[in-house]
PASEBA-1860 file (N, C-alpha, C; in nm, 3 decimals):
! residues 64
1> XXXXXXXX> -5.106/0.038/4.830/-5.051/0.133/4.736/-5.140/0.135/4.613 ~ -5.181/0.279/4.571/-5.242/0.206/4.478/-5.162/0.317/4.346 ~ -5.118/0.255/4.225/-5.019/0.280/4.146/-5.114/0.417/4.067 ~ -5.257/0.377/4.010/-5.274/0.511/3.935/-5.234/0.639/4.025 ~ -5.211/0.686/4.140/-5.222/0.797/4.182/-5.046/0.808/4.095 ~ -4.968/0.712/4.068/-4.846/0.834/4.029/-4.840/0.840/3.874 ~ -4.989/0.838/3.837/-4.939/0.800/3.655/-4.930/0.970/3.643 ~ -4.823/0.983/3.530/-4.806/1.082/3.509/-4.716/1.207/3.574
9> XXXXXXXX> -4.639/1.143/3.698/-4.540/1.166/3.791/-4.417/1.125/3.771 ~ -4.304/1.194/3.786/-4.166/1.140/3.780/-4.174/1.054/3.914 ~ -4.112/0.952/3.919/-4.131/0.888/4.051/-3.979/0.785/4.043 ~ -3.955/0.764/4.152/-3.807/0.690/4.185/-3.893/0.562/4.223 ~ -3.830/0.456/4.165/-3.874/0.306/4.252/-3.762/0.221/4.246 ~ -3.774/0.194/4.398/-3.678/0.105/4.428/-3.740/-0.090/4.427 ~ -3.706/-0.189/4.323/-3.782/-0.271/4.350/-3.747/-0.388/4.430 ~ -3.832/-0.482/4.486/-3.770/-0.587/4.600/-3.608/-0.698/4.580
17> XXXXXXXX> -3.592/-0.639/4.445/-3.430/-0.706/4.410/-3.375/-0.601/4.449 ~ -3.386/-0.482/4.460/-3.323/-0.363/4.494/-3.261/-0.255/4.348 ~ -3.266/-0.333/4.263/-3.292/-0.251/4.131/-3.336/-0.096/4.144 ~ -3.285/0.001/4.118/-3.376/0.175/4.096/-3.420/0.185/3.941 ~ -3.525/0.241/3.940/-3.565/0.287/3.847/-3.616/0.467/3.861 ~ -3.602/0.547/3.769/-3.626/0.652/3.808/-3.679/0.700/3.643 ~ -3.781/0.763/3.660/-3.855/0.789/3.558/-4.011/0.871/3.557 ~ -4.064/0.912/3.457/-4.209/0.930/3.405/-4.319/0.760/3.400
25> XXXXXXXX> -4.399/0.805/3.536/-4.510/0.703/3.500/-4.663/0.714/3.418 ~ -4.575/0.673/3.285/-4.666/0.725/3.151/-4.821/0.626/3.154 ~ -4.766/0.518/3.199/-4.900/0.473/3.169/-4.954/0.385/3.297 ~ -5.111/0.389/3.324/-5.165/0.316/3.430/-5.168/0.169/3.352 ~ -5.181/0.071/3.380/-5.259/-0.065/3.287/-5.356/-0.133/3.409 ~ -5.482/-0.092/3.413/-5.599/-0.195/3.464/-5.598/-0.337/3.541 ~ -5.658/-0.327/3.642/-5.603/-0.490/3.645/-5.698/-0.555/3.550 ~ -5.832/-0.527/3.513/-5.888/-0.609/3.394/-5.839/-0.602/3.253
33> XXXXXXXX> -5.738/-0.502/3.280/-5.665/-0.517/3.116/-5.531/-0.593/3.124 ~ -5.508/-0.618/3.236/-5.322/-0.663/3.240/-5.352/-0.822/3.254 ~ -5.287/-0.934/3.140/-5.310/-1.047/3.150/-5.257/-1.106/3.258 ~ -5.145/-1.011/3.322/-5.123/-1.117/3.493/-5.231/-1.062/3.586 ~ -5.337/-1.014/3.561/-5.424/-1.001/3.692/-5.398/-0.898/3.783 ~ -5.358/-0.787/3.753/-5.304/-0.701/3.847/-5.296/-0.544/3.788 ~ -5.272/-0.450/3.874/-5.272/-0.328/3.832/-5.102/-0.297/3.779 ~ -5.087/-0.225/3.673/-4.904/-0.222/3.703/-4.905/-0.055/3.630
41> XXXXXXXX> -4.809/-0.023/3.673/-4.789/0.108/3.561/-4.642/0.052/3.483 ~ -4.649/0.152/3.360/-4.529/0.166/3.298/-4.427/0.283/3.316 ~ -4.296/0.252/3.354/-4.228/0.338/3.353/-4.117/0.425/3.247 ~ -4.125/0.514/3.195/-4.048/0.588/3.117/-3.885/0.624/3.163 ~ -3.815/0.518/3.222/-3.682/0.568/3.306/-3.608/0.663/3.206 ~ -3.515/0.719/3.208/-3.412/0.840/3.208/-3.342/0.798/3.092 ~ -3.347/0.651/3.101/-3.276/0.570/2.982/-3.323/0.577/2.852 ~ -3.449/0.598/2.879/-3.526/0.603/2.768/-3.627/0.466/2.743
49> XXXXXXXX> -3.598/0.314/2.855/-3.624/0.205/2.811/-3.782/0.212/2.889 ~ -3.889/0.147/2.854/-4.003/0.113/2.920/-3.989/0.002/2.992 ~ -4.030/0.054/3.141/-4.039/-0.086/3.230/-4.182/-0.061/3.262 ~ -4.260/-0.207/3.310/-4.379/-0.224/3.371/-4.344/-0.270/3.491 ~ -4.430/-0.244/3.580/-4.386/-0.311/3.715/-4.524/-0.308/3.832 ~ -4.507/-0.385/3.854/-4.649/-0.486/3.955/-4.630/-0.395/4.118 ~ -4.752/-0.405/4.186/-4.753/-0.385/4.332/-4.608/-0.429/4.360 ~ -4.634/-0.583/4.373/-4.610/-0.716/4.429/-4.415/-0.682/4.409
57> XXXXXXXX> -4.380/-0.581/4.287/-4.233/-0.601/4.271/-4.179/-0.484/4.303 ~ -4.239/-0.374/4.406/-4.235/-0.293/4.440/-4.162/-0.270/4.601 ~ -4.049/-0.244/4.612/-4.043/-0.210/4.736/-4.062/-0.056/4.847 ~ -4.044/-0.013/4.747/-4.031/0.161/4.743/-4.071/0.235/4.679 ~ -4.176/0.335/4.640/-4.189/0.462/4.550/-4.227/0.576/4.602 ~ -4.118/0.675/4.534/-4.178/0.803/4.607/-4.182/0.901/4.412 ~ -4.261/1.029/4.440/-4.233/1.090/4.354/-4.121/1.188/4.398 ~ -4.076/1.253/4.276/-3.936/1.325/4.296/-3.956/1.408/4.162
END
């Protein structure tokens, strides 16, 4: 999976706790910029709150 293709997409994610998130993926973060080593985007959910979220905590994403 690779996360930049949905920056900038409303996208639904379901993550491996089973948690939904549904939102604008505003921002890509690098894996040479993200201090855990990894690529993650940030999500803009509906709520208004920013989540980041890893491959690795990903079970599901589609855009919508």
């Amino acid at each position: 999976m690779k996360l930049i293709e949905y920056q900038g997409k409303k996208v639904r994610i379901i993550a491996v706790n089973n948690k939904e998130f549904i939102g604008v993926a505003e921002d890509y973060v690098y894996p040479e910029d993200n201090e855990s080593e990894g690529e993650s985007i940030i999500i803009n959910t509906l709520s208004g709150a920013l989540v980041e979220i890893r491959p690795e905590e990903i079970k599901e994403i589609e855009i919508v």
